[in-house]
PATOR-837308 format. One record per atom (N, C-alpha, C): residue in one letter; x, y, z. Coordinates in steps of 0.2 Angstrom, whole numbers, padded with zeros to 4 digits, always signed. Example, Ala and Ser with C-alpha at 12.3 -4.5 7.8 and 13.67 -1.06 7.14 Angstrom:
% PATOR-837308
a+0066-0028+0039
a+0062-0022+0039
a+0066-0016+0039
s+0064-0011+0035
s+0068-0005+0036
s+0064+0000+0039
% end
This chain:
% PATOR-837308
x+0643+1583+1432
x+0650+1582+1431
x+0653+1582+1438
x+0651+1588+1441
x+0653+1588+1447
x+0652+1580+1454
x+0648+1579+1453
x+0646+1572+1455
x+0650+1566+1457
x+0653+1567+1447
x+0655+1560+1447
x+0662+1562+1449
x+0666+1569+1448
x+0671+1569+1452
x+0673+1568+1461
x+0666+1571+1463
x+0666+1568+1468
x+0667+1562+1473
x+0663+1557+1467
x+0662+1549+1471
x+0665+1545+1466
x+0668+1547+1463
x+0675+1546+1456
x+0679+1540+1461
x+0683+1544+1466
x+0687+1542+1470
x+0685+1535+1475
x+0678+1538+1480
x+0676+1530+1483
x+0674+1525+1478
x+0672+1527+1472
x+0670+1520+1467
x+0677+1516+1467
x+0683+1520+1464
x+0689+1517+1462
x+0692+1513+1470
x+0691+1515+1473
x+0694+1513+1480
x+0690+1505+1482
x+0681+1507+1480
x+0676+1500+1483
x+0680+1495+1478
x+0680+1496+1470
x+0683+1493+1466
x+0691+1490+1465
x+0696+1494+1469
x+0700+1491+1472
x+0700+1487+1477
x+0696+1488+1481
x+0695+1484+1488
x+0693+1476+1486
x+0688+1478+1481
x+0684+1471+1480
x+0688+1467+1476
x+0694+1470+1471
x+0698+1465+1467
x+0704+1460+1471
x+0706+1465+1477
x+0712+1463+1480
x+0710+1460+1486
x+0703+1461+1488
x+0701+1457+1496
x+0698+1451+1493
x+0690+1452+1491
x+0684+1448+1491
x+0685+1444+1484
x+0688+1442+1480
x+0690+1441+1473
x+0694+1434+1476
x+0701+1435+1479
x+0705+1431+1483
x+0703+1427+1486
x+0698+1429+1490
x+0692+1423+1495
x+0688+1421+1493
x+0686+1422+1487
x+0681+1418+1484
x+0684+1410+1482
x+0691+1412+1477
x+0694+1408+1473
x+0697+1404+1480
x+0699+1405+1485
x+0700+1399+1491
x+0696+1399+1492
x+0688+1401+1495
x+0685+1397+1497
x+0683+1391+1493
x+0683+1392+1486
x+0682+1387+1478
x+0685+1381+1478
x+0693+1382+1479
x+0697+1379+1479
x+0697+1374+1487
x+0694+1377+1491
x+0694+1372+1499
x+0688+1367+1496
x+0682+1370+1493
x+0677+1367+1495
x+0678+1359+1489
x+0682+1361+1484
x+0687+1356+1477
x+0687+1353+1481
x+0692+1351+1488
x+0695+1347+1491
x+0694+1347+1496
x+0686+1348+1500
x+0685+1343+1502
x+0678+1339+1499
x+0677+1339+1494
x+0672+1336+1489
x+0679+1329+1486
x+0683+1331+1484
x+0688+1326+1480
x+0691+1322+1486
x+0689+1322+1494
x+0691+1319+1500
x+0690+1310+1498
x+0694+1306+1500
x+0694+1299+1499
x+0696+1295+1505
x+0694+1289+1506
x+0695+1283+1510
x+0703+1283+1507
x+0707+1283+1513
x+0715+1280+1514
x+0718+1288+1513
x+0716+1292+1510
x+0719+1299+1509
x+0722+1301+1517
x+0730+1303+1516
x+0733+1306+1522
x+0732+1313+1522
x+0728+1317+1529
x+0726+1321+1529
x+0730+1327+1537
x+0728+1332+1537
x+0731+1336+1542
x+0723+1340+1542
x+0723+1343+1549
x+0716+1345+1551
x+0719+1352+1552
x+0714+1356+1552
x+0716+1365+1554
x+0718+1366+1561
x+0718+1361+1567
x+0721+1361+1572
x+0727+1357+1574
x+0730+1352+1567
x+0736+1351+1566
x+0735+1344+1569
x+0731+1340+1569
x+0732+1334+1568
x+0733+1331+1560
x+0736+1325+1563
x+0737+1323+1558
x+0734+1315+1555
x+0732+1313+1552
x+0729+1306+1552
x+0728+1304+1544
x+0724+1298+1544
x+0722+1294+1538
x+0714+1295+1539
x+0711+1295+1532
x+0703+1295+1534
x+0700+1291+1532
x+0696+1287+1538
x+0694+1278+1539
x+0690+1279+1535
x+0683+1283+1536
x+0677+1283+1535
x+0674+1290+1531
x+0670+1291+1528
x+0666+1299+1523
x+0661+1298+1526
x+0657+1303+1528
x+0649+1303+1527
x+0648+1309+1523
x+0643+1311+1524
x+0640+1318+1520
x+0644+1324+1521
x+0643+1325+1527
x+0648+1333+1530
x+0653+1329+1533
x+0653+1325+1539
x+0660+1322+1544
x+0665+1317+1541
x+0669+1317+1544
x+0674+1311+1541
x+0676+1308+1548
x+0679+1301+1548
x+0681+1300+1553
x+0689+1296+1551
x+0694+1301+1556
x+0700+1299+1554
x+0704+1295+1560
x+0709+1291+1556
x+0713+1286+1561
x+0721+1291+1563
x+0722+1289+1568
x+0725+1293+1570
x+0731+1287+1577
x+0736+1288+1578
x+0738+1285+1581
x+0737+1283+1590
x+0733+1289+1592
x+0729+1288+1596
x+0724+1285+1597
x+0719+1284+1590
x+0715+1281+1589
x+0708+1283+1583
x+0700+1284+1583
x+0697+1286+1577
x+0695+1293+1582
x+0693+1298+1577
x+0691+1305+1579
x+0687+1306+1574
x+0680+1308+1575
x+0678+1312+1570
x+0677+1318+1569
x+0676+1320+1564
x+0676+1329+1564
x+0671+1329+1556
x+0671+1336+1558
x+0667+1339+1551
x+0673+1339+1545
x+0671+1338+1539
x+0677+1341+1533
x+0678+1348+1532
x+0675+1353+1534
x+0679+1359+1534
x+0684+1360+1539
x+0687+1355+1546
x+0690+1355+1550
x+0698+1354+1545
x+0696+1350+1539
x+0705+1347+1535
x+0707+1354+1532
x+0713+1351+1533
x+0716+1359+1529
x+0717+1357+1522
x+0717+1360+1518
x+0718+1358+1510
x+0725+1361+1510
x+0729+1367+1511
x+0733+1367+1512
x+0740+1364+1516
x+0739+1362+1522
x+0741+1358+1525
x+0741+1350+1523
x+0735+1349+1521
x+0735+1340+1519
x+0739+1340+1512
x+0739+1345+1507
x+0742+1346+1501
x+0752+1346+1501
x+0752+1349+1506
x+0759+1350+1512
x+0763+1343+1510
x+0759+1340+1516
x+0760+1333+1517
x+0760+1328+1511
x+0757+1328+1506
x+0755+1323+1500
x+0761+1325+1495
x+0765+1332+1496
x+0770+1335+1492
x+0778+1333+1494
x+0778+1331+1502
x+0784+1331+1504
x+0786+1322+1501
x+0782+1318+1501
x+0782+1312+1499
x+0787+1311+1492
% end
């Protein structure tokens, strides 16, 4: 009995940690990897370094977007879901 008094405390603390850190991250990582899997030809997008463009092209991992400088391409975890979501709301 003594025991569980003891480690009573670190359990309830691992178990708050885990509900309010790693629970939240999970469900955004879930919700990023949604969009960039639902990504399309002509979709206006915004990158996590804050470009902004149209996406010409899809491969497996890369996309190649237009931009008014010209084409770039990058990986899909470089688009912000947040950001591109932003932009498609202000409309």
């Amino acid at each position: 009995m003594e025991a569980i008094q003891q480690f009573g405390p670190l359990v309830l603390i691992i178990a708050i940690f885990y509900f309010l850190m790693i629970v939240p991250q999970q469900k955004r990582q879930k919700k990023e990897k949604e969009f960039e899997s639902n990504l399309k030809v002509g979709d206006k997008i915004v990158t996590k370094s804050g470009i902004h463009g149209k996406i010409a092209e899809i491969a497996e991992t890369t996309v190649v977007i237009e931009t008014m400088a010209g084409k770039l391409k990058m990986e899909r975890s470089a688009i912000s879901s947040e950001l591109s979501q932003k932009l498609q709301n202000q409309k």
